[in-house]
C-alpha positions as CSV (number, residue, x, y, z in Angstrom):
1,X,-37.1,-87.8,20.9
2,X,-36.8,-87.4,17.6
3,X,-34.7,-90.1,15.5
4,X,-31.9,-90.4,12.8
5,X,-32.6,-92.2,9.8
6,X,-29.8,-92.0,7.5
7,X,-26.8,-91.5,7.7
8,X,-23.4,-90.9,5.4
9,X,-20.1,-90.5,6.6
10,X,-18.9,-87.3,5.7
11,X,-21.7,-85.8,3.4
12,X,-25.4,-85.9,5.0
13,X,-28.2,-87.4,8.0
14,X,-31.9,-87.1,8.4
15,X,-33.7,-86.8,10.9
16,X,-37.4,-87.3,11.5
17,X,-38.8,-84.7,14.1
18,X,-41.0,-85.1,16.8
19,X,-43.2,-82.5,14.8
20,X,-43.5,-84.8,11.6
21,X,-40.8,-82.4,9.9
22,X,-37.8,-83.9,8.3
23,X,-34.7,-82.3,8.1
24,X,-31.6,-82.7,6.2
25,X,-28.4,-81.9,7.2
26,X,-25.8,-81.8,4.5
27,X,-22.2,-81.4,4.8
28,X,-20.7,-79.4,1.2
29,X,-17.8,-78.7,-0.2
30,X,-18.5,-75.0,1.0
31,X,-20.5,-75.2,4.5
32,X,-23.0,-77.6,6.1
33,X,-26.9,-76.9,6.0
34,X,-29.9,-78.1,7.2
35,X,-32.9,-78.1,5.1
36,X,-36.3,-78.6,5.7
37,X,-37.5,-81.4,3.4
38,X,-41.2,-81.9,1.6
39,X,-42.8,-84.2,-0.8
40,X,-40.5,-87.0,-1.5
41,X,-37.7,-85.7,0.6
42,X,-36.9,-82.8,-1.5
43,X,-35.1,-79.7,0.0
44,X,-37.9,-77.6,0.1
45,X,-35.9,-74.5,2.0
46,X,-32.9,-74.1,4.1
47,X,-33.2,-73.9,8.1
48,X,-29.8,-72.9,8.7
49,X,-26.3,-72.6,7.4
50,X,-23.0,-73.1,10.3
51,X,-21.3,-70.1,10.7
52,X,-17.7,-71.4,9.1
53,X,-15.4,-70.3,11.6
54,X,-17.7,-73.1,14.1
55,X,-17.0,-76.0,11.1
56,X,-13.5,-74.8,11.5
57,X,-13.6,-74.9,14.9
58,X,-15.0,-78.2,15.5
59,X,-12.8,-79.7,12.2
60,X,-9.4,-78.7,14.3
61,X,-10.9,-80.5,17.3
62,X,-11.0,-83.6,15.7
63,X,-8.5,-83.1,14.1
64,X,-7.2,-86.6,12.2
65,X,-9.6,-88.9,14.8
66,X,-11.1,-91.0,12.0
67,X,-13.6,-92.6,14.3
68,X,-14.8,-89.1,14.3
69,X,-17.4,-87.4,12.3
70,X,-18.6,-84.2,12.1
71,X,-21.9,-85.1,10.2
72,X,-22.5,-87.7,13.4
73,X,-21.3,-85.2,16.0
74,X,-23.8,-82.6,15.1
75,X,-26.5,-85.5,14.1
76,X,-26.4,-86.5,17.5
77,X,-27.0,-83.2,19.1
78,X,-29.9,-82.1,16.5
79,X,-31.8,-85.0,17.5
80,X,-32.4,-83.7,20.7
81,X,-35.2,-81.3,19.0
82,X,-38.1,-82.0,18.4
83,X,-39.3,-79.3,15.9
84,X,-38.0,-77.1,13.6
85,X,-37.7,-73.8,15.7
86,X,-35.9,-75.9,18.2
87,X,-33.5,-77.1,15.4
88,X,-32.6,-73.5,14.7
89,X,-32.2,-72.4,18.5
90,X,-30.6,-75.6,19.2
91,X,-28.1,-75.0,16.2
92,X,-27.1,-71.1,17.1
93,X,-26.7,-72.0,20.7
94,X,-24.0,-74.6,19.2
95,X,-22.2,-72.0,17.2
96,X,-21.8,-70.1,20.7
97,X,-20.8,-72.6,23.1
98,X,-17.4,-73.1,23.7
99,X,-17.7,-75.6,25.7
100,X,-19.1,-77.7,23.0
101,X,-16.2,-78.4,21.0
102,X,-14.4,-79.3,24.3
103,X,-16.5,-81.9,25.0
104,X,-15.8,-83.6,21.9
């Protein structure tokens, strides 16, 4: 399994893959990304962006839950993958399951 190794509250996580790929996923004032990250951990190019109607989504479920964190939330489900063509299935098949954000 792959592994989180940083974390912020609110703003970003990494996560090394399985594959030896490390990803960043970044929460902006905008959207949330992930990027796929290189030499030095620079953003090299971006994997995928949340649809903004799913941030919304999952936002409202938490609603004002402080213990709660979306960063964390969708850290701990991206860790499942182990590669980065899992990352991007794993992350589409998130937008579309509705019975993800009831979960939470």
């Amino acid at each position: 399994m792959s592994e989180i190794t940083t974390y912020r509250k609110g703003e970003f996580s990494q996560i090394n893959l399985n594959d030896g790929n490390k990803i960043l996923l970044s929460y902006g004032v905008a959207d949330m990304r992930i990027f796929k990250l290189g030499f030095l951990s620079m953003p090299m190019e971006v994997i995928h962006i949340f649809d903004s109607q799913f941030l919304y989504d999952l936002t409202q479920k938490i609603s004002y839950d402080l213990s709660k964190d979306i960063v964390k939330i969708l850290a701990n489900e991206l860790v499942m993958a182990g590669s980065l063509v899992e990352i991007k299935e794993l992350c589409l098949s998130l937008e579309k399951d509705k019975t993800f954000l009831e979960k939470i």
